[in-house]
C-alpha positions in Angstrom: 27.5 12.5 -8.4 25.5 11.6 -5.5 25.6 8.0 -4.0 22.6 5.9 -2.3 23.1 5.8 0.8 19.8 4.2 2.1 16.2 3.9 2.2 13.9 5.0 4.7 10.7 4.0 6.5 9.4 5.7 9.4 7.0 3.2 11.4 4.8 3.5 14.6 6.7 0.3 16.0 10.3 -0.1 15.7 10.3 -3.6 17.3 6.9 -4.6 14.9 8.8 -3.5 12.2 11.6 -5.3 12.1 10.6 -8.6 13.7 8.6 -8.4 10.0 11.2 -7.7 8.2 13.8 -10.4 9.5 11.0 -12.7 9.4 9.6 -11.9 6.6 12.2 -10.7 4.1 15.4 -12.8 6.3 16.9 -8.9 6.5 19.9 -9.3 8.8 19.7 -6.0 11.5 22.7 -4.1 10.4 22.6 -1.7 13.6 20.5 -0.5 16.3 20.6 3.3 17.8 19.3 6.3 18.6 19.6 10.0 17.7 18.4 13.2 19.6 19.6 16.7 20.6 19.0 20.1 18.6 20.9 19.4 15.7 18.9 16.2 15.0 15.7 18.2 15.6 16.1 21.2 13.3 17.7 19.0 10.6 14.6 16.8 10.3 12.2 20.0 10.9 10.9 18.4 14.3 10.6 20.1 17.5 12.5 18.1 20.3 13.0 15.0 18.0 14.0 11.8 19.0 14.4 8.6 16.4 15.3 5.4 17.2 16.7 3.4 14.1 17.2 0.1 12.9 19.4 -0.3 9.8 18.5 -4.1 8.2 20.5 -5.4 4.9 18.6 -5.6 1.9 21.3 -7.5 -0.2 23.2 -4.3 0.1 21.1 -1.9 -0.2 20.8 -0.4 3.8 16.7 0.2 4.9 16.0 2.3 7.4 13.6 1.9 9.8 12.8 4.7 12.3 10.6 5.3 15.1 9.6 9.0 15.9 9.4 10.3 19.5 7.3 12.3 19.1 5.2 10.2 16.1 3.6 12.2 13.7 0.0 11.4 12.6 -0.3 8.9 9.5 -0.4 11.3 6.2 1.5 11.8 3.2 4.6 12.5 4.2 5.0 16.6 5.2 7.4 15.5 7.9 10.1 12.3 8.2 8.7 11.3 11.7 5.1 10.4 10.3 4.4 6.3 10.0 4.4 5.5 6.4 6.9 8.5 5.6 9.4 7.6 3.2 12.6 9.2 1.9 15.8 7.9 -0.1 19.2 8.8 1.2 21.9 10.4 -0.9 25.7 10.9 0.0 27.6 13.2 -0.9 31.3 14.6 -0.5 30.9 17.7 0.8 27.0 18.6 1.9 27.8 22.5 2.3 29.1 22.7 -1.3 26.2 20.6 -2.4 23.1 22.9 -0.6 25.1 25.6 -1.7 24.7 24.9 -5.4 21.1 23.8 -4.8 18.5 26.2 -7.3 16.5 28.4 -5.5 13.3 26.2 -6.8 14.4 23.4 -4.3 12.4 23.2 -1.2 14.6 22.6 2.2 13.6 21.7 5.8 16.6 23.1 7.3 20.5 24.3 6.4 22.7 21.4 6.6 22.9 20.1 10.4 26.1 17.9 12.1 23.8 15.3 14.0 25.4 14.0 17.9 26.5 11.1 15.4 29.0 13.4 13.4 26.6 12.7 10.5 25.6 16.2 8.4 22.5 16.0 6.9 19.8 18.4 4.7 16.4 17.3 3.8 14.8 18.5 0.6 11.9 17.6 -1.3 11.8 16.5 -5.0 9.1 17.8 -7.3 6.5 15.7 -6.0 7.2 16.4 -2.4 8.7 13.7 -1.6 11.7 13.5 0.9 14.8 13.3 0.2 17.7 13.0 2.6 21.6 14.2 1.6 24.1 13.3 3.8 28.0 13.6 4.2 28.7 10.8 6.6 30.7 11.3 9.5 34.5 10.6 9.3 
């Protein structure tokens, strides 16, 4: 069984974005980096991709905030780089074995990719289109 992993918000402003949400919410920033390189780009179906992330603590439940380089235009989300974009993260054990077993009926952006981070990760969207991220976590 898959376990959450995260929640995602992809924003115009990384720094706008999470001054609100410490302010805001008190979210304590969790970590800060950033991930490029062809492995990032084809696994999030975005040509030359480069995100730069902010996890925060929501009472244990990790959001993720990313900004896009490049940013997408602001529209129901067909790619994970446009602002308002959402997705939920889900780990599992071993990604191949999970795309593997995936139906035929489920919609990919990509086979599964090992990010610079060590991270594997496959996108897929559920029946309404939204995005959902799996992930086997480095390590």
């Amino acid at each position: 069984m898959p376990a959450a992993h995260h929640v995602g918000v992809t924003v115009a402003d990384l720094e706008r974005a999470v001054e609100f949400y410490e302010e805001t919410f008190d979210l304590p920033v969790l970590a800060r980096f950033s991930v490029s390189g062809e492995a990032f780009s084809t696994g999030v179906d975005v040509p030359n991709a480069t995100g730069r992330f902010a996890h925060l603590d929501a009472d244990g439940i990790r959001l993720e905030l990313v900004e896009y380089d490049p940013e997408g235009e602001a529209a129901h989300a067909e790619r994970v780089n446009q602002p308002g974009a959402k997705h939920l993260g889900l780990e599992v054990d071993d990604l191949d074995d999970f795309y593997r077993a995936l139906s035929e009926d489920v919609t990919t952006l990509s086979e599964p990719q090992t990010t610079e981070s060590g991270t594997r990760i496959c996108f897929v969207r559920d029946p309404e289109g939204n995005l959902v991220e799996v992930l086997e976590p480095a390590g």
